[in-house]
VOGU-3710 file (C-alpha; in Angstrom, 3 decimals, decimal comma):
1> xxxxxxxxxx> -17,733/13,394/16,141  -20,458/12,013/13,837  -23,908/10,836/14,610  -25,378/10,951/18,074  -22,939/12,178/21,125  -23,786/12,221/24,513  -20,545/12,486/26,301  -19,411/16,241/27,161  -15,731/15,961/27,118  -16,185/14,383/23,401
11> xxxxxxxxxx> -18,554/17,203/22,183  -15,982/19,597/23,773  -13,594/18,425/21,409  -15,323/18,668/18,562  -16,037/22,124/19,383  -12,511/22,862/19,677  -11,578/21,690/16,558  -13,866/23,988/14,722  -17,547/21,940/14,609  -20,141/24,528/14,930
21> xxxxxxxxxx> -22,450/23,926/17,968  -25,532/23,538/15,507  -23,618/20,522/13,874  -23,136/18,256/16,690  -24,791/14,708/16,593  -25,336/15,350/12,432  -21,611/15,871/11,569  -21,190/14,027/8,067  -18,705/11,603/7,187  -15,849/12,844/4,990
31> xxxxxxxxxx> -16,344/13,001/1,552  -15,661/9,291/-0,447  -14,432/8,536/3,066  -11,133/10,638/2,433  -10,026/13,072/5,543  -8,770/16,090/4,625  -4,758/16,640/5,312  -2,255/19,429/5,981  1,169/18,635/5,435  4,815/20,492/4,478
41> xxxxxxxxxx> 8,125/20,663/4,486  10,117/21,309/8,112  13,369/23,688/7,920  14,653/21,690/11,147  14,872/18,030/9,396  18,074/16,238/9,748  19,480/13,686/7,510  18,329/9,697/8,260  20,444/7,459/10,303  20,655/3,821/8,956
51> xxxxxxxxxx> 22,058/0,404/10,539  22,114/-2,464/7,643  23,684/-5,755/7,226  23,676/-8,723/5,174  24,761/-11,453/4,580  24,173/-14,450/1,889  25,552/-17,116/-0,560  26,443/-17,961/-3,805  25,817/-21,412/-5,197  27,633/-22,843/-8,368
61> xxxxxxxxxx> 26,675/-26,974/-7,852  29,405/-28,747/-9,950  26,539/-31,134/-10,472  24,571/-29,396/-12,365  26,081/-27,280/-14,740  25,476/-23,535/-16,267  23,043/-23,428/-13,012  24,234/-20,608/-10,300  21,617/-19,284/-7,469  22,224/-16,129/-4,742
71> xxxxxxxxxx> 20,733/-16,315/-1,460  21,016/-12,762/0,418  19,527/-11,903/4,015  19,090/-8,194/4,804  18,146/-6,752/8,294  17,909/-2,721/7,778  17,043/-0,474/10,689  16,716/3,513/9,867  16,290/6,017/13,094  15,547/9,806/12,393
81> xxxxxxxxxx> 13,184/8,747/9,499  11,969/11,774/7,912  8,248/10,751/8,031  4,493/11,726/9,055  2,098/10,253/11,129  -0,206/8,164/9,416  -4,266/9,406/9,282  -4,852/6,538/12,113  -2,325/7,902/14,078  -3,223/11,315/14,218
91> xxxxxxxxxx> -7,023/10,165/14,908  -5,895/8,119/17,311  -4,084/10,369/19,503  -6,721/12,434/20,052  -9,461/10,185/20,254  -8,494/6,969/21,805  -8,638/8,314/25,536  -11,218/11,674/25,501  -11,307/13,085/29,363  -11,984/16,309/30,530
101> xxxxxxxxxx> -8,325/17,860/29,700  -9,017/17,055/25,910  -10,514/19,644/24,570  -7,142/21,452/25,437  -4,677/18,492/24,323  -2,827/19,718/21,352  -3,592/16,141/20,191  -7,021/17,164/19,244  -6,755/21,184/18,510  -4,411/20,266/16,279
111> xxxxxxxxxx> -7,651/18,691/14,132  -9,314/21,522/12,175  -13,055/21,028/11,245  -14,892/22,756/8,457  -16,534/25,720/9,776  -19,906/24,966/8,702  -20,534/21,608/9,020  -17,787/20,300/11,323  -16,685/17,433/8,590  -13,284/16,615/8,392
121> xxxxxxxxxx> -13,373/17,353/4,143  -13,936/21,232/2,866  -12,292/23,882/1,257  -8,187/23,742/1,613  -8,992/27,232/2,622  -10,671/26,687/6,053  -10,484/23,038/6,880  -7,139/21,543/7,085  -7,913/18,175/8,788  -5,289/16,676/9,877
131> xxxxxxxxxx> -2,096/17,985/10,856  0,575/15,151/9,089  3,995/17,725/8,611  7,188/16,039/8,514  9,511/15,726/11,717  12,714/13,378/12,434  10,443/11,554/14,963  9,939/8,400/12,769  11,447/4,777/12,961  11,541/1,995/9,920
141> xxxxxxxxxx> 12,263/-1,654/9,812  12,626/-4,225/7,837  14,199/-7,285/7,204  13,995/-10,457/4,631  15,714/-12,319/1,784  15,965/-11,651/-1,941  16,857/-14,671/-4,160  18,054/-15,730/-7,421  18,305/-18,194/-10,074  20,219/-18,456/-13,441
151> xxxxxxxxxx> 20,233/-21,519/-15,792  20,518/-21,770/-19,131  21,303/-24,661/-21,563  21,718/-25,222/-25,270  18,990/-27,662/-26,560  21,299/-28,379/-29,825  20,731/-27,134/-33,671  17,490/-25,793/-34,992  17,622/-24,538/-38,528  21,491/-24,522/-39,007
161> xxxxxxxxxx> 21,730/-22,317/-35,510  22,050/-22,972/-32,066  18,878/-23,597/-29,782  19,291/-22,284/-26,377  17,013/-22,190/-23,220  17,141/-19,406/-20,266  15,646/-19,219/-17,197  16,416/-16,422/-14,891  14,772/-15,233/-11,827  14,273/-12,562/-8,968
171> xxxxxxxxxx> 12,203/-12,634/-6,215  11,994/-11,419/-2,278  10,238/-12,594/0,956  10,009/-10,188/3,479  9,945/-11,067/6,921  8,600/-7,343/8,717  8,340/-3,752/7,481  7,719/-1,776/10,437  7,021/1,957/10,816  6,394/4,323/13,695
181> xxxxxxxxxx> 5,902/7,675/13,122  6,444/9,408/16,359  7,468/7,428/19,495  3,566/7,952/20,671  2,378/6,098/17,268  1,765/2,591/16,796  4,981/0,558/15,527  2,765/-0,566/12,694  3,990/-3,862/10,498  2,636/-3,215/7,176
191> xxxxxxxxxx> 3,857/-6,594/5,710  1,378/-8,444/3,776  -1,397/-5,856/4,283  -3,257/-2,465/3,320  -5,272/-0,039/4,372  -5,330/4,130/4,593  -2,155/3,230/6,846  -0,361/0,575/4,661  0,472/1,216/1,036  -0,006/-2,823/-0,435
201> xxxxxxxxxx> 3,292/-4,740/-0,227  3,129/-8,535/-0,882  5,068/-10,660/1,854  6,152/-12,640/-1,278  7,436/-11,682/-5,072  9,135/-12,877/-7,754  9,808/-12,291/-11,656  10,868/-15,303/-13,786  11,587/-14,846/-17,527  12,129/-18,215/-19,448
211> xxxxxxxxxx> 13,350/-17,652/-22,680  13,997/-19,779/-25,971  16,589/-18,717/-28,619  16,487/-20,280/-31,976  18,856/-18,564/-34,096  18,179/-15,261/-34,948  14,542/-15,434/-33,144  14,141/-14,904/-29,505  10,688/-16,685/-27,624  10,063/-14,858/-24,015
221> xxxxxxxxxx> 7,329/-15,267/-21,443  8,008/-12,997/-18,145  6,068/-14,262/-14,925  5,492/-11,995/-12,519  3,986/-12,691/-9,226  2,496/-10,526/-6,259  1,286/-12,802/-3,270  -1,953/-12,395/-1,567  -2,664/-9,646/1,080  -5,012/-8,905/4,255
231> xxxxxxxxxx> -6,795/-5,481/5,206  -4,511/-4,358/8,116  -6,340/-5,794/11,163  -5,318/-2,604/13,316  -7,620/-1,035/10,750  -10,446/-3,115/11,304  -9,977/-3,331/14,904  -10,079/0,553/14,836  -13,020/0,538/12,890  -14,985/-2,220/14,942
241> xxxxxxxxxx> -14,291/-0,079/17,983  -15,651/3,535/16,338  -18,683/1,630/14,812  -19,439/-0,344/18,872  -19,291/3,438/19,994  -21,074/5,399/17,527  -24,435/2,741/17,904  -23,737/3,029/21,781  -23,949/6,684/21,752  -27,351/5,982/19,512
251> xxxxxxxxxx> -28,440/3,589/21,248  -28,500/5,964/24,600  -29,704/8,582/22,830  -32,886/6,488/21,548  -31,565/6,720/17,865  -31,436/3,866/15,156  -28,025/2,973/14,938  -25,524/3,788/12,195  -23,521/0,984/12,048  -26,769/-2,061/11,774
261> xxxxxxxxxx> -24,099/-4,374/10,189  -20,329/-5,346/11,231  -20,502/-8,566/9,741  -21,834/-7,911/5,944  -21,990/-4,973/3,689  -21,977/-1,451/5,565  -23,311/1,326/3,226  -22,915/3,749/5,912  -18,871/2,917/5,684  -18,658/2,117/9,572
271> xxxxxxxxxx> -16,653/-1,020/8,239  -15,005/-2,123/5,056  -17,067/-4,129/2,407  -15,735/-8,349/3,092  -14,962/-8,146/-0,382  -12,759/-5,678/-0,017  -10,737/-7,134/3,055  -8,743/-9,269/0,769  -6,721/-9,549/-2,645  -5,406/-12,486/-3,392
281> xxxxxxxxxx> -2,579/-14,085/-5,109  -1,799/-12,094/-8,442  -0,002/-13,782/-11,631  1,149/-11,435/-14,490  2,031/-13,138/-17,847  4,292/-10,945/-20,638  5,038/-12,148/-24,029  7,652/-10,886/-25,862  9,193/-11,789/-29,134  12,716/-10,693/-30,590
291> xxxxxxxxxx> 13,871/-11,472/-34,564  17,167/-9,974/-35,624  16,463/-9,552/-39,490  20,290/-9,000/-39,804  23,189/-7,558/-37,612  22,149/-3,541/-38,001  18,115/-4,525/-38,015  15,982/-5,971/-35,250  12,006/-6,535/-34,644  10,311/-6,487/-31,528
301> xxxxxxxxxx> 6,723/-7,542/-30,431  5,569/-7,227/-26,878  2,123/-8,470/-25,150  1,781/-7,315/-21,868  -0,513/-8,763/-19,560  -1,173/-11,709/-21,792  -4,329/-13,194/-20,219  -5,798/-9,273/-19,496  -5,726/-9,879/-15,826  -7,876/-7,164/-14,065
311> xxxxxxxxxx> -6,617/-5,415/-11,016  -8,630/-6,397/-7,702  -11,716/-4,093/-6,788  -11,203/-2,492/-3,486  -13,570/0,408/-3,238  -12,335/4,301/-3,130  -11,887/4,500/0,390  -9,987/1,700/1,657  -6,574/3,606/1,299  -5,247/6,823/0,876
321> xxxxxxxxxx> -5,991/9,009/-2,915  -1,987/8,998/-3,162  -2,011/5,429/-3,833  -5,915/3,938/-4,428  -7,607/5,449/-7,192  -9,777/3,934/-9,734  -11,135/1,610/-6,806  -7,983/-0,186/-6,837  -4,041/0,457/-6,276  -2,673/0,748/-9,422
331> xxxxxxxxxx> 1,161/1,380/-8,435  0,951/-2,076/-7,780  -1,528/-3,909/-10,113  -2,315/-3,602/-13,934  -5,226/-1,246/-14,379  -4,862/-1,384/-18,219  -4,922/-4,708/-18,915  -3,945/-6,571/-22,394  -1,705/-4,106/-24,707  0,730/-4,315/-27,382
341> xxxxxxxx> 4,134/-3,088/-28,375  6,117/-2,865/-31,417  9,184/-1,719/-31,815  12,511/-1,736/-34,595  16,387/-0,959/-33,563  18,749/-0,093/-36,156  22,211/-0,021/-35,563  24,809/1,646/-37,624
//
């Protein structure tokens, strides 16, 4: 409903959602590119159903000793999923197909405008955006493998005490992570990508720790690895198609168009930055240090982040407030960078 409109059934709907007939053509673009939201709890939600299964391997090669490994392949399917529709989805239904029934589709009445300008941001009070509540209607998917490896071996006497070395490490590869909200939503695979409709999760992961013992003195680095990810082409393809509409509708209407630019930079947000339609592989380096002064006292020192690896730049808008903030996601990567810990343990 922003910029220039010319078709009647699509102005119809954004008068029924609540855009005031003085705003059509001029509606503004949410605010930092965030939609407003209206979600709660549902009195009629019934518990999850789940099918799982798995199945993998232990290996203990005679060969090579103090070595053992676990390969494990899981294949989880959950029906009933208590979930919402994503912002895409709900956009989506309405939108996607506009004919002359819209304007009475629950689809699109269920989208509330603000009053005054007909944005889709406002007061909580009298612009609730878009209807996300919670319903049994939801399906998830996945399936992958988690792995891991154990050695260690003792590297003879250092200082009157045993040397050892340790390696351990955990790590997953996930094949799919599918999720539809309602059986009219898009069974969207969120693997490897992110966007307002995909929180990030890395196809591949892994933490290794390698640590050195030397008597009383323990020597630990802890690697921990996040593979690269994509911007969820859905999302782009989404937002190629609004931006080839919106500078149609301008175009017909003898207006310059709003979206010059799919290619490069779009300061009118009708696309996503290129720089922001990729983060690559991350590595994470830890340093941690342990020295038992004696069998009741015990030292520890703690770099995290070693090399102060800064978390990738991905504007404010690209995903949803719950989980990008700061221009970044920083559930999943470091926002803070280099810090240190200290810490003493008595026993008694």
């Amino acid at each position: 409903c922003a910029g220039a409109i010319t078709d009647p059934n699509l102005i119809a709907v954004c008068r029924a959602q609540g855009a005031p007939a003085a705003s059509i053509g001029k509606i503004p673009l949410p605010t930092s590119g965030q939609a407003q939201q209206s979600s709660g709890g549902n009195p009629y939600l019934l518990p999850e159903t789940a099918k799982t299964w798995t199945v993998g391997a232990v290996i203990r090669p005679r060969f090579f000793n103090n070595l053992s490994a676990t390969v494990d392949y899981y294949n989880i399917k959950i029906t009933n999923a208590i979930s919402a529709p994503t912002a895409l989805d709900v956009i989506n239904a309405c939108f996607a197909n506009i004919t002359a029934s819209s304007a009475t589709n629950p689809a699109c009445t269920g989208i509330r405008r603000n009053p005054s300008t007909g944005a889709l941001s406002g007061s909580p009070a009298d612009t609730p955006g878009l209807p996300r509540q919670l319903s049994n209607l939801g399906k998830l998917a996945t399936d992958g493998v988690d792995f891991t490896l154990d050695y260690r071996h003792g590297l003879g006497t250092w200082v009157g005490s045993q040397a050892k070395l340790a390696i351990a490490l955990g790590g997953n590869w996930t094949h799919k992570n599918t999720f539809q909200a309602t059986p009219s939503s898009v069974n969207r695979d969120c693997n490897g990508y992110y966007s307002v409709n995909c929180n990030p999760q890395p196809r591949w992961s892994f933490n290794e720790r390698t640590t050195l013992s030397l008597g009383r003195l323990d020597l630990s680095v802890l690697w921990r690895y996040l593979g690269s990810e994509q911007f969820e082409p859905l999302q782009m393809a989404s937002d190629i198609a609004s931006a080839t509409s919106r500078n149609a509708a301008a175009q017909a209407a003898g207006k310059a168009l709003p979206c010059p630019d799919f290619q490069g930079t779009d300061p009118k947000g009708c696309l996503v930055d290129p720089a922001f339609r990729h983060i690559k592989a991350y590595n994470y380096f830890d340093f941690a240090t342990r020295f038992n002064v004696n069998e009741h006292f015990e030292l520890t020192f703690t770099i995290t982040n070693l090399f102060d690896r800064q978390p990738p730049v991905v504007g404010n808008t690209i995903g949803t407030t719950a989980y990008d903030s700061g221009n970044t996601y920083p559930s999943t990567y470091d926002p803070l960078g280099r810090r240190f810990t200290a810490g003493a343990r008595i026993k008694f």
